[in-house]
C-alpha positions as CSV (number, residue, x, y, z in Angstrom):
1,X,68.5,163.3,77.4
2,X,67.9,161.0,74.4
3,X,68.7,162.3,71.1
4,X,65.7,162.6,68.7
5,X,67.0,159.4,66.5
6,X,65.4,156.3,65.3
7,X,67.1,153.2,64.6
8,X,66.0,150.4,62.3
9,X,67.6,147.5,60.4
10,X,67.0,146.6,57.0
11,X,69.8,143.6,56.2
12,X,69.8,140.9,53.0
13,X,68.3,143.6,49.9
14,X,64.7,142.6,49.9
15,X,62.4,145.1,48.7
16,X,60.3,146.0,52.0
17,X,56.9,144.7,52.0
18,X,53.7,146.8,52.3
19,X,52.9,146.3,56.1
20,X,56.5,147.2,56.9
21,X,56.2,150.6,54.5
22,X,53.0,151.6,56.1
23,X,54.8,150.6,59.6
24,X,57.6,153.2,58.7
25,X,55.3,155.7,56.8
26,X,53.8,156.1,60.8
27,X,57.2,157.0,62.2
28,X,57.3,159.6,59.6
29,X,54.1,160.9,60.2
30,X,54.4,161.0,64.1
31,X,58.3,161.5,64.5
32,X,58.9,164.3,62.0
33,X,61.2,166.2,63.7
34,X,63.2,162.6,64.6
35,X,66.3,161.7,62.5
36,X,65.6,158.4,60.9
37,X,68.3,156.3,60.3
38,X,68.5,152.4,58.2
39,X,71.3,150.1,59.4
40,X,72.1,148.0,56.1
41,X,74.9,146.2,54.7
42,X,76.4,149.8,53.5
43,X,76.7,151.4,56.9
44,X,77.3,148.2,59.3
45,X,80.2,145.9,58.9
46,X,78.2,142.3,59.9
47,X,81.9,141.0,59.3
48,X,83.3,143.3,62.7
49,X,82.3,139.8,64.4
50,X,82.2,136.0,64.0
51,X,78.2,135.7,65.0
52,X,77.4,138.5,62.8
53,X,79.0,137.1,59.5
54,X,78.0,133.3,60.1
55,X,74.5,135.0,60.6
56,X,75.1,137.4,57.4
57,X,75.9,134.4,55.6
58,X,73.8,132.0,56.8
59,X,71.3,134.9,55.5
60,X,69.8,134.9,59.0
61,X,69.7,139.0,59.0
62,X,67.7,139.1,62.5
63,X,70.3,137.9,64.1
64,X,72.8,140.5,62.5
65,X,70.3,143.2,63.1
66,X,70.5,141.9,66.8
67,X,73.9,143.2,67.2
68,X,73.5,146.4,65.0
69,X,71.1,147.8,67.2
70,X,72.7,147.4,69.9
71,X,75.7,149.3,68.6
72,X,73.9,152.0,67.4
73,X,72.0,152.9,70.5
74,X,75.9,152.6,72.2
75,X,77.2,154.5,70.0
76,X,74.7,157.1,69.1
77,X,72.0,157.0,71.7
78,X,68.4,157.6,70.5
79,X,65.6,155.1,70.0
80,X,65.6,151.6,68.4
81,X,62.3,150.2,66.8
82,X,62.1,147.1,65.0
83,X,60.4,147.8,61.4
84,X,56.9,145.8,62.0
85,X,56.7,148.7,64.7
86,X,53.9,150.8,64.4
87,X,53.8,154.3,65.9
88,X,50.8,156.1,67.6
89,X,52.3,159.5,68.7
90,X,55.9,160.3,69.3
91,X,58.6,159.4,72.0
92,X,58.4,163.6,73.3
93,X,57.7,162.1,77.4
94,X,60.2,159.4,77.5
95,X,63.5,161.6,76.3
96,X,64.1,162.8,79.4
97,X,65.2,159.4,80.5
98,X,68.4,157.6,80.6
99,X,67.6,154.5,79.4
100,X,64.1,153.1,78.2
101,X,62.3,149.8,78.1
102,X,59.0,147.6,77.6
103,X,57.5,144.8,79.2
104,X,56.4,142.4,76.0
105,X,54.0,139.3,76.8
106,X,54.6,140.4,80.4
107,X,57.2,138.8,81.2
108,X,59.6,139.8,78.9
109,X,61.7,142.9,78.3
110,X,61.2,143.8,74.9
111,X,64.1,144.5,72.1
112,X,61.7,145.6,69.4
113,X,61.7,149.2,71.2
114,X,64.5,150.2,73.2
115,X,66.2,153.8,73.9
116,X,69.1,155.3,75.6
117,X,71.4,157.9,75.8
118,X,74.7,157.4,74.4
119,X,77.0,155.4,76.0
120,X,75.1,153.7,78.0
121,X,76.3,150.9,80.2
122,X,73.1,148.4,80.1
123,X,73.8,148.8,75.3
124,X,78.1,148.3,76.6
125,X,77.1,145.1,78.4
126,X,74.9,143.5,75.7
127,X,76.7,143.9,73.0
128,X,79.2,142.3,74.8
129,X,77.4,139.1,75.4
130,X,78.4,139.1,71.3
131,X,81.8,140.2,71.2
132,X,82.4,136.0,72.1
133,X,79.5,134.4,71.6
134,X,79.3,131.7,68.5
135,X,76.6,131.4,65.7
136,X,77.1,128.1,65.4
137,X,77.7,125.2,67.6
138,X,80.0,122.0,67.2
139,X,78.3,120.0,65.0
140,X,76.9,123.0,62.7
141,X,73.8,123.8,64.2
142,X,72.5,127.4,64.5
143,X,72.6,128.3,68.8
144,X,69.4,128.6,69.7
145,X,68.0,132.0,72.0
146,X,67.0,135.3,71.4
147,X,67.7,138.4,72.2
148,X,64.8,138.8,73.6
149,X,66.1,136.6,76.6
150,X,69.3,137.5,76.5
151,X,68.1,141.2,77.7
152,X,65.7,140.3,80.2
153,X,68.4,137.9,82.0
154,X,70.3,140.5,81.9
155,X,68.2,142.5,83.6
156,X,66.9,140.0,85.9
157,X,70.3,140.1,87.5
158,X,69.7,143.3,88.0
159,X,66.9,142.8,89.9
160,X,64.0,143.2,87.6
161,X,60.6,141.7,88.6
162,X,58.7,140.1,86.1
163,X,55.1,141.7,86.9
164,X,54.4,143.8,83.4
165,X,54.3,146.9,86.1
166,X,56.2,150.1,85.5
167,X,59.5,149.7,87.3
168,X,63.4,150.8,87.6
169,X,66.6,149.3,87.8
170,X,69.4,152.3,88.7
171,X,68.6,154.6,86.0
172,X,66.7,152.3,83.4
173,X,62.9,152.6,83.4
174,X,60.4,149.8,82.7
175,X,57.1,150.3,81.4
176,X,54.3,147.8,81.4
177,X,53.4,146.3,77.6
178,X,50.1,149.1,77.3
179,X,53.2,151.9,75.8
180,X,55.5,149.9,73.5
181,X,53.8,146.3,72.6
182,X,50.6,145.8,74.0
183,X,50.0,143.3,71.1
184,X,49.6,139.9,72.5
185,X,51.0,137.6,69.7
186,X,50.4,134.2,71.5
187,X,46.4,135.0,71.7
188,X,45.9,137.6,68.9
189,X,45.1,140.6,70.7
190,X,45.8,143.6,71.1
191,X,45.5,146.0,74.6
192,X,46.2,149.1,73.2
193,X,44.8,152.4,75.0
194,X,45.3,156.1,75.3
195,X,49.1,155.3,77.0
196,X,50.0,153.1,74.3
197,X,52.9,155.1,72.2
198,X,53.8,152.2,69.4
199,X,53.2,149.0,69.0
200,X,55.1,145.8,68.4
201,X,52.7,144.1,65.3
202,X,54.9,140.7,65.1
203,X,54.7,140.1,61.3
204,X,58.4,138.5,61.1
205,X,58.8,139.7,58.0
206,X,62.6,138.7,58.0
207,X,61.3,135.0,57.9
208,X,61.4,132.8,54.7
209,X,57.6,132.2,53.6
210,X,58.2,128.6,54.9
211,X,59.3,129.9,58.3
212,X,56.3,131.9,58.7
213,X,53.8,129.3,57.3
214,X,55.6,127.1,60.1
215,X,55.6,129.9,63.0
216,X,51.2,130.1,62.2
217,X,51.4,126.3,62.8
218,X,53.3,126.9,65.8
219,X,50.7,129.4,67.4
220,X,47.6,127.5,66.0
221,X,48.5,124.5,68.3
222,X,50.1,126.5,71.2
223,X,46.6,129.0,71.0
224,X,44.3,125.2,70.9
225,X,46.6,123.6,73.9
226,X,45.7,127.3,75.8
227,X,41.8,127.2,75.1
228,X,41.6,123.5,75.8
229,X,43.5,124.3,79.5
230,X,41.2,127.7,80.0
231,X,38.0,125.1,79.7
232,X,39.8,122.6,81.8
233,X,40.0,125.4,84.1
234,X,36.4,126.7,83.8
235,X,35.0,123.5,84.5
C-alpha cells in the first residue's frame, strides 16, 4: 500500500510565490491526514551526484529536484507532486496500488505526480538513468531532455501505449490526464471533471523571469502555428 506521504522540492532559498502557497495550502486542506514532507538543500545532498551539483550550481534547481524525487519515492514510498500542483480531493482510491501514474498532454507520462510503494523497481531504474548521466556536455553546454521523457521511454519499453487511456504495465497503473493533469498547457485549457484528483497548473515557477517571459513567447507562436493548421484543416 502507499504510505500516506507527500513529496515536494523546494531547492535555491527563494521565498515561495503566492500561486505556489495557495497550490500547497490545497494539499493541506484535502490531505490532512498525509505527512508532508519539503526536499531542500538541508535534507538532500545535490552533491551525492555529478548531475545534481553541476545543476545545483548552475542554480538549475529543477533539474536537482529531478533526482530528489525520485529518491524519495525509492526510498520512502508515498506520493510525489510538483509544487504548481493543485489538489481537488485526496489520493484515499489510488493507495491501494503499487505504483501510480498520469498521462500528461496525452502522450506523455507525467513526473509532476507520481506514487509508489517503497522500493519500487520502476523509482530503482530511474534514478539510475542519473547515477551516470552528465549535466553538461563537451563543450559546456547544459544536455538537453527532461524528465518527462526520460520516464515515458522508459516505460515505452515496457510496453506502454501512448493513447491517454487508463492502462497497466506489470504492477504500474496508468490513468488518462482527466485525474492528475488534465490542464492542457499548449492550448490553455483545462478538462477537469468529477474524476479529476489534482491538477498539474504549469506556472514554472523555478524559471528566471526571463525564462518565463521566453517560454509565453514560445507557446504564443507554437498556439498561432496550431490555429493557423486547424483552419488549414477546416477549409
Amino acid at each position: 500500500m502507499i504510505p500516506k506521504i507527500i513529496h515536494y522540492c523546494w531547492f535555491g532559498r527563494n521565498e515561495k510565490p503566492e500561486k505556489i502557497q495557495k497550490c500547497i495550502e490545497s494539499w493541506k486542506i484535502h490531505l490532512s491526514d498525509y505527512q508532508i514532507i519539503e526536499w531542500n538543500e538541508d535534507n538532500f545532498d545535490y552533491n551525492l551526484l555529478t548531475y545534481t551539483k553541476d545543476a545545483y550550481n548552475a542554480k538549475k534547481y529543477a533539474f536537482v529536484s529531478d533526482v530528489a524525487r525520485v529518491k524519495a519515492l525509492y526510498e520512502m514510498g508515498g506520493i510525489y507532486l510538483d509544487t504548481d500542483v493543485m489538489v481537488y480531493q485526496n489520493f484515499d482510491s489510488i493507495l491501494k496500488h503499487n505504483c501510480v501514474l498520469g498521462f500528461e498532454m496525452s502522450n506523455y507520462i507525467a513526473t509532476s505526480f507520481m506514487a509508489c510503494v517503497p522500493k519500487h523497481y520502476l523509482m530503482k531504474d530511474f534514478y539510475k538513468l542519473y547515477l551516470d548521466l552528465q549535466f553538461y556536455d563537451e563543450n559546456g553546454n547544459i544536455i538537453s531532455g527532461t524528465n518527462v521523457s526520460k520516464l515515458t521511454n522508459m516505460l515505452a519499453d515496457k510496453g506502454l501505449i501512448k493513447n491517454n487511456k487508463l492502462q497497466q504495465i506489470d504492477d504500474i497503473i496508468i490513468y488518462p490526464t482527466d485525474y492528475f493533469s488534465p490542464y492542457n498547457y499548449a492550448w490553455e485549457y483545462s478538462s477537469k471533471n468529477d474524476k479529476t484528483i489534482c491538477e498539474h497548473m504549469f506556472y514554472v515557477s523555478w524559471m528566471s523571469k526571463r525564462q518565463q517571459i521566453k517560454k509565453k513567447i514560445k507557446k504564443l507562436v507554437r498556439l498561432t502555428i496550431n490555429k493557423l493548421n486547424y483552419r488549414r484543416k477546416a477549409e
